[in-house]
C-alpha positions in Angstrom: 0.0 0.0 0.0 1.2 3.2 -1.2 2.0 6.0 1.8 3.1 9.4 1.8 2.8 11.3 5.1 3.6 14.8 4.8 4.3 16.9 8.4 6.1 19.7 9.8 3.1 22.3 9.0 2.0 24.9 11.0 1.7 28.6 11.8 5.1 30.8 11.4 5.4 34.9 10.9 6.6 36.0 7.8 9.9 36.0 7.0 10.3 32.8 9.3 10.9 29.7 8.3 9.6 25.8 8.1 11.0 22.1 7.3 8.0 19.8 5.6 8.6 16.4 5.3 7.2 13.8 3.3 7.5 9.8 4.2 6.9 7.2 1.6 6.4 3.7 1.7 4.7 0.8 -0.4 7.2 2.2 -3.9 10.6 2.2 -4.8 11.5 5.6 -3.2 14.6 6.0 -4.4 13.8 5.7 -8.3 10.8 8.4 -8.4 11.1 11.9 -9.3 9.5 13.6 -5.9 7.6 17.2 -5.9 5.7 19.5 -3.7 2.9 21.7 -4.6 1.2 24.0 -2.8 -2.4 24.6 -3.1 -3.8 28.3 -1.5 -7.1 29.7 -0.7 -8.9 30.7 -4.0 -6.1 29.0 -6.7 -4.9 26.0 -8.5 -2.4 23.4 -7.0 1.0 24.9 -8.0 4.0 23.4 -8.4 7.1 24.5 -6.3 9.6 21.9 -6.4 10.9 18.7 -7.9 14.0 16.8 -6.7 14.9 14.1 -9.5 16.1 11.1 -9.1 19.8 12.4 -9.8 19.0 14.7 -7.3 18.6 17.7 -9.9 16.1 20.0 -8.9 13.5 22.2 -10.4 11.8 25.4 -8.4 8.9 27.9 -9.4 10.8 30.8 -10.4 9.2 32.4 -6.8 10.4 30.0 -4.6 13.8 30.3 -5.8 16.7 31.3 -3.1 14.5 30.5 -0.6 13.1 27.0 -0.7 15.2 24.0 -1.0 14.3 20.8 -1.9 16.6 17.3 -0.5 15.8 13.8 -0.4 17.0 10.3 1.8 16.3 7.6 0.2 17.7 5.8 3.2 14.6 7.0 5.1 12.2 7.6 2.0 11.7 10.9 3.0 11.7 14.0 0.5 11.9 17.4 2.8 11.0 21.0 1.7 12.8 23.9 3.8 11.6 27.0 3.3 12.8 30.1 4.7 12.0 34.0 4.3 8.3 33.0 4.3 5.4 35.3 3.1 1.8 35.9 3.5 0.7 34.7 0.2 2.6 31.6 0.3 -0.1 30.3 3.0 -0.9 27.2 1.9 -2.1 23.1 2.1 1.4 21.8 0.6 1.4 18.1 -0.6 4.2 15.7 -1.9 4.0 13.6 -4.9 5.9 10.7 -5.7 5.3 8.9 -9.1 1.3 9.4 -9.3 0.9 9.3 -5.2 -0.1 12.2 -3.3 0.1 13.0 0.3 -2.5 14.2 2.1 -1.1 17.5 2.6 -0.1 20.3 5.4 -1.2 23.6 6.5 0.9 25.8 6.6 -0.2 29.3 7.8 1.9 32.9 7.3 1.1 35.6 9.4 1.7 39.2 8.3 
């Protein structure tokens, strides 16, 4: 059975920052491209990063400098640390892994 537990939400000030993490189970971790998206009030599930299995990585152009995306296959556990935080970027983030999604994590910004 296919898992991925996402945690480390929660409510920071802006310009703070946060660690998600994201635990798989039941699929070959370590060969699956692994993302996070971010889903606000009002929008569309965005995209804001992608480690690759070469451990290349891919960020939304306004995420960049901030967020950074890392992965341990040894624990099957794809993490998301974002610092310098903002407002806007208040959120329900979810991992992906293959065509799995997490069930996602709140994570509030306060002005």
């Amino acid at each position: 059975q296919v898992q991925l537990v996402e945690s480390g939400g929660g409510l920071v000030q802006a310009g703070g920052s946060l660690t998600l993490s994201c635990a798989a189970s039941g699929f070959s971790f370590s060969t699956y491209t692994m993302s996070w998206y971010g889903h606000a009030p009002g929008k569309e599930r965005e995209l804001v990063a992608t480690i690759y299995r070469d451990r290349s990585t891919y960020y939304a152009d306004s995420v960049k400098g901030r967020f950074t995306i890392t992965r341990d296959n040894a624990k099957n556990t794809v993490y998301l640390q974002k610092n310098r935080l903002k407002p806007e970027e208040t959120a329900v983030y979810f991992c992906k892994g293959n065509t799995y999604w997490g069930q996602g994590t709140q994570i509030t910004v306060s002005s």
